[in-house]
N, C-alpha and C positions, 0 to 999 in steps of 0.2 A: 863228250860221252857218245858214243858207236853203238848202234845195237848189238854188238860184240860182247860190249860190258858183261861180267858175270855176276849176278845175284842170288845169292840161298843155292847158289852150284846152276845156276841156268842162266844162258844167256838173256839178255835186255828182249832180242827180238821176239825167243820162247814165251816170254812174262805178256810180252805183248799180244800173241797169237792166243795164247791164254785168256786175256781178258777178251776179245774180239770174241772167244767161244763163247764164255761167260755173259757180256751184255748182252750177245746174239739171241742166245738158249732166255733170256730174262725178260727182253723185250719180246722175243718171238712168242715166250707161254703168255705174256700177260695179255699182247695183241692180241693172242687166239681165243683167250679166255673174253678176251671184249666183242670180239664178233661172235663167239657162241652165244652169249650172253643176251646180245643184241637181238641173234635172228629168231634164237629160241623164243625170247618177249614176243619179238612179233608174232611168231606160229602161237603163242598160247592167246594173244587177242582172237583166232580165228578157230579156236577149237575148244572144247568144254570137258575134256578133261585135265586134269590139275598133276598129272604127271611130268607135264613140259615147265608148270611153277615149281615143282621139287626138283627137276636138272636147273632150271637156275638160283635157285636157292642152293643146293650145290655148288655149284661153281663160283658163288658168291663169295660162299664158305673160304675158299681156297685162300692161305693167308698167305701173305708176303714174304713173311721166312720161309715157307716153304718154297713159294719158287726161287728167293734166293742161294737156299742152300742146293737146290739141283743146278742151278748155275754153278756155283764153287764146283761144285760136284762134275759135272760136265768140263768146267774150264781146266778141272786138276786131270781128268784125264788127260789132257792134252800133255800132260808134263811128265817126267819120268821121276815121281813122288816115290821117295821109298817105302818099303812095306806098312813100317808102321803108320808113319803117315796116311796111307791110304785105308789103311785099317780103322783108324780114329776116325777118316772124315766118313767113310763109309759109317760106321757107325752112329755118330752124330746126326747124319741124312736119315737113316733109318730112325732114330728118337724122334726128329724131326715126322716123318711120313709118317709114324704112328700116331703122332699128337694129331697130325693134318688128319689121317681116317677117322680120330675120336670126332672131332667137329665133324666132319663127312656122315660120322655114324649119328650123331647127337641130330644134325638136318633131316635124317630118315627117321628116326623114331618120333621127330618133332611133326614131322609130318604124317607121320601115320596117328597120334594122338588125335590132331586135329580133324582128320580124315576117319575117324570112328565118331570124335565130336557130334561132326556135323552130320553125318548120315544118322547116326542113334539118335540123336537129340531128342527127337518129336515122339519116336517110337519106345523108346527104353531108355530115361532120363537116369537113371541109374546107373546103368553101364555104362553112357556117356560117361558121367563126374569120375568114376572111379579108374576110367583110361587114364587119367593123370597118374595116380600111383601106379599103374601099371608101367606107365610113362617112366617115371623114376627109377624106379626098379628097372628098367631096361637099360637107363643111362647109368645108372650106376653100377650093373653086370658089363657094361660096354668097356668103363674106365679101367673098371677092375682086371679084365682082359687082356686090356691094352699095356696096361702095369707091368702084369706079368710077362705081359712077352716082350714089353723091352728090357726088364731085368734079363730075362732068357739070351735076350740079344746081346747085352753086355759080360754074359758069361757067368752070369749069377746062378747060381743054383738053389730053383725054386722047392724042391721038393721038400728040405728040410726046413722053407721060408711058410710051406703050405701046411706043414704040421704043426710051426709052433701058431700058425695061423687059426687052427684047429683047435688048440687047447685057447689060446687068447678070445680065440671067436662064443666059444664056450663060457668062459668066466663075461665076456660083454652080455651075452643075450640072457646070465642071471643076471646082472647087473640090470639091464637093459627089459627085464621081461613081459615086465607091466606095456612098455614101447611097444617091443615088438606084439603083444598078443592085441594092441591098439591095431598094427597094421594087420596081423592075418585076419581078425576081424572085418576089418574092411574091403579084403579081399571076399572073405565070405557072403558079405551085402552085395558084392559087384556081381558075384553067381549066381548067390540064392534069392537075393531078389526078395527079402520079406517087407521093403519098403522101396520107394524111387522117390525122387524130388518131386514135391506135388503134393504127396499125400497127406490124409490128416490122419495123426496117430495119438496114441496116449499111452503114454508109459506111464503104469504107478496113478500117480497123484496126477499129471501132467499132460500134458496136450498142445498140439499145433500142427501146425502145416510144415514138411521137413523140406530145408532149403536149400541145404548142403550137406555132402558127403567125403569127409577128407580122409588123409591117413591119419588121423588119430582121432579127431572126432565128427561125431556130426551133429549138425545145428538144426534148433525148431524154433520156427518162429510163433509164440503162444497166440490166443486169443487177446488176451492182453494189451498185446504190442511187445514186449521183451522175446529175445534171445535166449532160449535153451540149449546149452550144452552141453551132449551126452559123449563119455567117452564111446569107441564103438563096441569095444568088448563089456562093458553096461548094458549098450542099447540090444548085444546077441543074449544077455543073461537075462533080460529081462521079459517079462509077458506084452508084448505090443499088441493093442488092437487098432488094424490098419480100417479108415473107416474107406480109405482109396481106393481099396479093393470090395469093397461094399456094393453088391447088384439089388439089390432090394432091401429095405428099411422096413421092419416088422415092429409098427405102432399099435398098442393096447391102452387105453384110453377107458374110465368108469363114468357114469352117469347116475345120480341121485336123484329119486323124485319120491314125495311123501305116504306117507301110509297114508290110508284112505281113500287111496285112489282107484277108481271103478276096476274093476278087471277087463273090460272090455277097453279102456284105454292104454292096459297093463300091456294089452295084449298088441297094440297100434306102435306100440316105442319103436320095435326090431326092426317094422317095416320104414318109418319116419328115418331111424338112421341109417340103415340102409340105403334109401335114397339119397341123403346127404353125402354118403363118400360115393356114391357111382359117379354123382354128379360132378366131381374130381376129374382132369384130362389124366392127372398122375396118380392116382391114387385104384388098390385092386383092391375091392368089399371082402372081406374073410368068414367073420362072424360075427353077430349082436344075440346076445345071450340073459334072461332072468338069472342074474349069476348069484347071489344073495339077500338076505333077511339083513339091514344093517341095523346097527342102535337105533340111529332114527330117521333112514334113508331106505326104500327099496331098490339094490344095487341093479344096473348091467352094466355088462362087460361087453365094449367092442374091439374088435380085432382088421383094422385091414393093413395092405402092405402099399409102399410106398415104393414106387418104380424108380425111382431116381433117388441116386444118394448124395444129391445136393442138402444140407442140413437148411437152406433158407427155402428152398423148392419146401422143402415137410412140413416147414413153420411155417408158408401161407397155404399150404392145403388144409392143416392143420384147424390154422383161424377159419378160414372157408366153410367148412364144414361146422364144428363150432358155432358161425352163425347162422346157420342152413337148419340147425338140431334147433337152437333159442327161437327164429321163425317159427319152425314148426311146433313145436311145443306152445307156444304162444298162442297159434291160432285151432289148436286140439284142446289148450287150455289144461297143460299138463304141469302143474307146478313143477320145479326144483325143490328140493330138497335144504335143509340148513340144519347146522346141530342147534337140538332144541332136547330139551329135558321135562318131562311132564310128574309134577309133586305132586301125590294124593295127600289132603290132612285131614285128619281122622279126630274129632273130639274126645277127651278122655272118656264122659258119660257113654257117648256111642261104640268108645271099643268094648263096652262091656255088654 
């Protein structure tokens, strides 16, 4: 055999120049893609932005078909491939470069999710979790793109592919509607922000601390210990009181003590609890008030506000004061109060 030989219409030697372009172009991108790889690592140890981690995550990306079929692709240059031929393998390479820019595109939205992550995280827990579906929905406009333009590439004509897309898209999102009004929901939470991870809320009957934020639902974790899940288009229909957003806590609180008690002690209560809540680090005095005549209690009424919307910070101010009131009253010698009923009996002779 002579490199003479003729094979598929080309000489032995042509097939063999051929390959030599092929392995060259194959080993030459994959070598370069190692030394990029290589020196960019090193540059990202010495520097603190995370743009030199997204070029190699990139180039990571770069999958093996694809540098093989620019090899084919490069080695068939070399040969005098007739029209169609080169028409197919062009074509093919472009399938090919499009799949490879999906992964290329899927690495930059992957990276930018994560890079809204971690900057929001601490500042707006919210908008963090919901970058995922924003996430999605990018990858999934990216695919869909990519679709279409290699149909376009192969000669497909999309226009009437996009209409019957339009009536089919139609009949899904009735199908589909409960779904989709799950996900614009959640979009809506991502902007409007009436809750973030964190918070304690109470829908309805229901209450906890909200843990997660998905495309379809989100989760509360109760007081309890169980897992509540709310669809999100639920959680936008519903009345939420967000206590997360809570800057002060307005506590009103009654006090009972006995009839017959002097007026001049009647008159010592407002100031006694008054100084019980000043004496609070958290706690701002409102008003202590003779607020009623009760069955068998003379009422008041205290009012102060609570600085901090920690609900255990309330409960031990709460108690604090509570026994600050019982001290004092104790040593003013101001009874409490208790339900008590008092029976006149009257003799039949005497009613007369």
């Amino acid at each position: 055999m002579s490199l003479d030989t003729v094979f598929f219409g080309f000489p032995l030697s042509r097939w063999l120049i051929a390959l030599a372009y092929g392995l060259g172009t194959a080993v030459g991108v994959r070598f370069a893609l190692g030394v990029a790889i290589g020196q960019i690592k090193r540059l990202a140890e010495r520097t603190e932005t995370d743009l030199d981690d997204l070029a190699v995550e990139l180039l990571e990306k770069t999958r093996f078909l694809f540098i093989l079929l620019v090899a084919v692709f490069v080695a068939a240059r070399s040969l005098d491939l007739p029209q169609e031929w080169d028409e197919n393998l062009t074509a093919i390479l472009t399938a090919v470069l499009l799949l490879q820019a999906g992964f290329w595109g899927m690495g930059v939205i992957n990276y930018l999710v994560r890079h809204q992550k971690r900057i929001r995280m601490e500042d707006d827990p919210g908008f963090a979790t919901a970058v995922g579906a924003l996430g999605f929905i990018g990858r999934l406009a990216l695919w869909v793109v990519l679709f279409l333009t290699g149909l376009q590439t192969f000669g497909v004509e999309i226009t009437p592919l996009l209409a019957s897309l339009g009536v089919g898209g139609l009949a899904v999102a009735l199908a589909l509607q409960n779904v989709l009004g799950d996900l614009l929901a959640s979009l809506s939470i991502v902007f409007d922000k009436p809750f973030v991870i964190g918070d304690f809320v109470v829908i309805g009957e229901f209450s906890g601390t909200v843990e997660a934020v998905g495309l379809k639902t989100t989760r509360v974790r109760s007081l309890s210990g169980e897992q509540l899940v709310f669809s999100n288009s639920d959680m936008l229909s519903s009345r939420i009181r967000n206590f997360g957003r809570m800057e002060e806590r307005r506590v009103s609180f009654l006090l009972g003590v006995e009839y017959g008690l002097e007026a001049q002690k009647l008159r010592k209560i407002p100031d006694l609890v008054k100084a019980a809540v000043e004496h609070q680090d958290n706690a701002r005095y409102d008003r202590c008030h003779f607020k009623a005549f009760g069955d068998f209690s003379l009422n008041y009424e205290t009012v102060y506000f609570m600085q901090v919307p920690d609900y255990a910070a309330f409960m031990d101010t709460q108690q604090a004061i509570n026994l600050e009131i019982y001290e004092a009253f104790e040593r003013e010698e101001i009874p409490f109060a208790f339900p008590t009923q008092t029976l006149h009996l009257v003799r039949g002779e005497d009613a007369n």
